[in-house]
DRENDO-1510 file (C-alpha; in Angstrom, 1 decimal, always signed):
<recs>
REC; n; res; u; v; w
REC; 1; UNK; +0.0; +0.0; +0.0 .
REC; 2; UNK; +1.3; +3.2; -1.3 .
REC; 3; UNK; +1.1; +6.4; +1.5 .
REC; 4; UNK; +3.4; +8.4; -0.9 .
REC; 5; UNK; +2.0; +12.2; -1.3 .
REC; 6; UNK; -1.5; +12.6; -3.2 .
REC; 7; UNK; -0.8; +14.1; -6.8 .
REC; 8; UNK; -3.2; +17.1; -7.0 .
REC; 9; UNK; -6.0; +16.6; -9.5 .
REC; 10; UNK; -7.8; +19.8; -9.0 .
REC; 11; UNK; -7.6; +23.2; -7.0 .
REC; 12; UNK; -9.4; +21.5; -4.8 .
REC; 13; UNK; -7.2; +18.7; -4.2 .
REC; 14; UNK; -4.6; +20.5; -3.1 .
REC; 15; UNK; -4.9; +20.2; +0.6 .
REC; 16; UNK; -3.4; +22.6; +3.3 .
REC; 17; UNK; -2.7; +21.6; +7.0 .
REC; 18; UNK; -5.6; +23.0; +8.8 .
REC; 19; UNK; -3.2; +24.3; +11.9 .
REC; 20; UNK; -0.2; +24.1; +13.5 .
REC; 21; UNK; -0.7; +21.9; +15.7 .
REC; 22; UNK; -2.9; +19.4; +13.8 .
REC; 23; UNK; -1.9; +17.3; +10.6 .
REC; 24; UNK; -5.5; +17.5; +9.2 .
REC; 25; UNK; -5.4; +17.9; +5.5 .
REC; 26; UNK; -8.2; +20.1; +4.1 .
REC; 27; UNK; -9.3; +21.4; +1.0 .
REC; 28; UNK; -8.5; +25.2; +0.7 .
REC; 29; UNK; -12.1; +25.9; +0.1 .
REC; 30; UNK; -14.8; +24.8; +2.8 .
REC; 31; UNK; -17.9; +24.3; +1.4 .
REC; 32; UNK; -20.8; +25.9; +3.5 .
REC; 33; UNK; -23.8; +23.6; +4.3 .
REC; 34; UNK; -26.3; +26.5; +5.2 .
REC; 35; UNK; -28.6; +26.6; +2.6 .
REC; 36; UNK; -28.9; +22.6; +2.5 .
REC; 37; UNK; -32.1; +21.7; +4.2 .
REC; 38; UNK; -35.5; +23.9; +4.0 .
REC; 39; UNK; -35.5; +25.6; +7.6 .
REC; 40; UNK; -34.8; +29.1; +5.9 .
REC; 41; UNK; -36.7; +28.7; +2.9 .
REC; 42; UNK; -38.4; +31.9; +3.3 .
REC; 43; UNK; -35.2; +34.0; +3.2 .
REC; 44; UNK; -32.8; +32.2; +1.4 .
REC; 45; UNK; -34.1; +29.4; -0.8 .
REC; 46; UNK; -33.8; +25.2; +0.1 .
REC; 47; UNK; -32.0; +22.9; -1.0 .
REC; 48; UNK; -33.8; +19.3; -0.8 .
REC; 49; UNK; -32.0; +16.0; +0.1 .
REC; 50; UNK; -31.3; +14.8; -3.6 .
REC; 51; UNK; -30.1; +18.5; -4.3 .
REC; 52; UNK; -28.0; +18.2; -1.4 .
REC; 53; UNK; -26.7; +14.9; -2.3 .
REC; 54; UNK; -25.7; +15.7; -5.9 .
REC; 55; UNK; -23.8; +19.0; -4.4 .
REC; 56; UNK; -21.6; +17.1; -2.2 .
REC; 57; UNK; -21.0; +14.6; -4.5 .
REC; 58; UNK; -19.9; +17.2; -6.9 .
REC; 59; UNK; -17.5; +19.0; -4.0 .
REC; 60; UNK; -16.4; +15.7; -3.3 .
REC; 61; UNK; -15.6; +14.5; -7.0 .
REC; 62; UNK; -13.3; +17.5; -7.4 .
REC; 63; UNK; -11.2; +16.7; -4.1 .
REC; 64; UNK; -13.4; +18.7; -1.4 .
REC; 65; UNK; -13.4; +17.3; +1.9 .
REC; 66; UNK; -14.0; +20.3; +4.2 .
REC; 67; UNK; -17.6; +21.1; +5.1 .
REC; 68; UNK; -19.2; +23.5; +7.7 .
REC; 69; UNK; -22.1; +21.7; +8.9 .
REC; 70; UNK; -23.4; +23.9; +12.2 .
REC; 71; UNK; -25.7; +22.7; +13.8 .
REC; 72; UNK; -27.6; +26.8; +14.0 .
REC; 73; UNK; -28.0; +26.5; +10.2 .
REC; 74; UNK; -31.1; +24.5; +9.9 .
REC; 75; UNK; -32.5; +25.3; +13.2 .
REC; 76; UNK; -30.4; +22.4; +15.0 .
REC; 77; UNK; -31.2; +19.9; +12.2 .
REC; 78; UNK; -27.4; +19.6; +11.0 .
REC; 79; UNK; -26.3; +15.7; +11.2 .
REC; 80; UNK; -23.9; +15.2; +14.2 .
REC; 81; UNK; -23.0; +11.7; +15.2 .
REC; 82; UNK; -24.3; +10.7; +17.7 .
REC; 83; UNK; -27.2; +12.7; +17.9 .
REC; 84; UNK; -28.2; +14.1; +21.0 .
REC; 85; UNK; -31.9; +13.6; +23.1 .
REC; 86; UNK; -32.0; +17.6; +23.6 .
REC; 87; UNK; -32.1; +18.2; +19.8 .
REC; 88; UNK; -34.9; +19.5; +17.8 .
REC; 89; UNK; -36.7; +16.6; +15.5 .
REC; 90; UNK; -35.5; +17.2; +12.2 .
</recs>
């Protein structure tokens, strides 16, 4: 098994160390997971679950692996493993 360094196959591919302390390799572009879900439909738009599906296969497809998923964004309805009694039903 070859651990050799990753050849970059897009911009997002090419990973950066996410601190100084931490050897977490991250895409240089997060992708923002607050429009996914319907919670602020009124304001902003939705974005159903196939919708949201086919985007982060896409982010993931071109070397993505950084995501912002907070839990405020769709009114505690983010994914978090494992999910707690005191949230909201999603």
């Amino acid at each position: 098994m070859d651990f050799g360094p990753a050849v970059a196959q897009t911009e997002l591919s090419k990973y950066r160390i996410l601190g100084p302390k931490c050897g977490l390799r991250v895409s240089p572009l997060q992708l923002g997971a607050m429009s996914i879900g319907d919670a602020w439909s009124g304001r902003m738009g939705s974005l159903g679950k196939e919708q949201a599906f086919e985007l982060l296969d896409a982010f993931v497809a071109e070397g993505g692996n950084f995501i912002d998923t907070a839990s405020n964004y769709q009114v505690s309805c983010s994914p978090s493993p494992p999910p707690s009694p005191a949230r909201l039903p999603c």
